[in-house]
C-alpha positions as CSV (number, residue, x, y, z in Angstrom):
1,X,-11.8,16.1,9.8
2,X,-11.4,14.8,6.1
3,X,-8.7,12.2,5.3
4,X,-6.4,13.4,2.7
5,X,-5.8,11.6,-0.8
6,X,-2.9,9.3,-1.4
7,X,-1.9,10.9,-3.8
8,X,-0.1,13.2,-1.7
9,X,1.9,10.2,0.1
10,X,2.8,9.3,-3.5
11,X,4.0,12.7,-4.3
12,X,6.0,12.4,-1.6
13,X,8.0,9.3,-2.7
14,X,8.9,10.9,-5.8
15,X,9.8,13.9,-5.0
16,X,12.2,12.2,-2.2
17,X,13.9,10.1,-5.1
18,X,14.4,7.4,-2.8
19,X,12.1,5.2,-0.6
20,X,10.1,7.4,1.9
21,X,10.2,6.1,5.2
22,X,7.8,6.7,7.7
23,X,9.6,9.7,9.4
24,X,10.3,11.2,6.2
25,X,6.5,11.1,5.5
26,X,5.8,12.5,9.1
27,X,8.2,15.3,8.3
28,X,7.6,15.9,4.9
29,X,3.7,16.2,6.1
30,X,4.0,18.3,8.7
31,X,6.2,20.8,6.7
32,X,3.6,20.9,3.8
33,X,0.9,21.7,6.8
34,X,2.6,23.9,8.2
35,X,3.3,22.7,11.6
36,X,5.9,23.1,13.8
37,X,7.6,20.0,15.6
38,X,6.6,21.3,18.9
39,X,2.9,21.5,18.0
40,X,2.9,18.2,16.9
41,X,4.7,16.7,19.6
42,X,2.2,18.5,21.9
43,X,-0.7,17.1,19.6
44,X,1.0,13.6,19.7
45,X,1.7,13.8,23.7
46,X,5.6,13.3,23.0
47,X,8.5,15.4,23.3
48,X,10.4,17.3,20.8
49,X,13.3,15.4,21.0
50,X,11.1,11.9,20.3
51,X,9.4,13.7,17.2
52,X,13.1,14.7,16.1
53,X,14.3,11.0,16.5
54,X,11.0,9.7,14.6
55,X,11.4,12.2,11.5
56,X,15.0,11.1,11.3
57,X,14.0,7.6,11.6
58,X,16.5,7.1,14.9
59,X,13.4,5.9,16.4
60,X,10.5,3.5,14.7
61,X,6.9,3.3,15.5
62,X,4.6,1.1,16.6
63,X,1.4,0.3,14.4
64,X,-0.5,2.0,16.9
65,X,1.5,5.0,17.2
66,X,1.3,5.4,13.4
67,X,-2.7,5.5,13.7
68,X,-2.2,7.9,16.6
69,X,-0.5,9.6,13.7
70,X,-2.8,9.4,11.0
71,X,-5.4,10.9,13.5
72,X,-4.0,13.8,14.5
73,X,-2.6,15.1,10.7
74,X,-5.8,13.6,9.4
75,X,-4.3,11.5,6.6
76,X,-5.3,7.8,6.2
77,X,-4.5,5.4,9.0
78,X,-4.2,2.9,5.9
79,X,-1.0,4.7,4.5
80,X,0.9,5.2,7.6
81,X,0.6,1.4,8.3
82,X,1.5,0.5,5.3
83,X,5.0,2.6,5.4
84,X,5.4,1.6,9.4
85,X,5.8,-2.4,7.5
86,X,7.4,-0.8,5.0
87,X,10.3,0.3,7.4
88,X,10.2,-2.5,9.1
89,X,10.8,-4.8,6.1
90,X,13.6,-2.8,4.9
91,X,15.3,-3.3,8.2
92,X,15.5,-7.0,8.1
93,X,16.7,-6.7,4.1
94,X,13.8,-7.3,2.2
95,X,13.0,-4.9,-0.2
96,X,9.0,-5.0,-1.1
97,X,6.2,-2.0,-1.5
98,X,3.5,-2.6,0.9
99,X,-0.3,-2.4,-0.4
100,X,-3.0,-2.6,2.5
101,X,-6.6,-2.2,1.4
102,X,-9.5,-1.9,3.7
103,X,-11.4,-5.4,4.5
């Protein structure tokens, strides 16, 4: 499985005209890939209803989910970190873009 380019992730935060949260990424991924919520829920090991309440951020991730994440849509496990402290900066007010770089 290749790991696709960030440049899509970018793409994605400007065509969303607004920050892209994490389950706006998920969403906006899966769409592009054409696949359904219920085969990535079943991919993921999660419900419907819990995929739903990620892409419309009623539910956040852990870091370890995220990689789960990154896995299974083959993307960069990087990226999806970076937007999971992303989120969870902008929920305690501060307002900062995330950069994580492989040690």
């Amino acid at each position: 499985m290749s790991i696709k380019k960030s440049s899509v992730i970018k793409a994605l935060d400007k065509m969303r005209g607004g920050p892209l949260t994490f389950g706006r990424m998920i969403e906006s991924i899966r769409k592009c890939d054409e696949i359904s919520q219920v085969e990535l829920a079943k991919r993921m090991n999660i419900s419907k209803a819990h995929l739903c309440d990620i892409e419309k951020g009623r539910r956040n991730v852990t870091l370890a989910r995220a990689m789960q994440f990154a896995k299974v849509l083959g993307y960069s496990p990087i990226q999806f970190a970076a937007k999971v402290i992303e989120d969870q900066t902008r929920e305690v007010g501060l307002k900062v873009k995330i950069t994580l770089e492989a040690a």
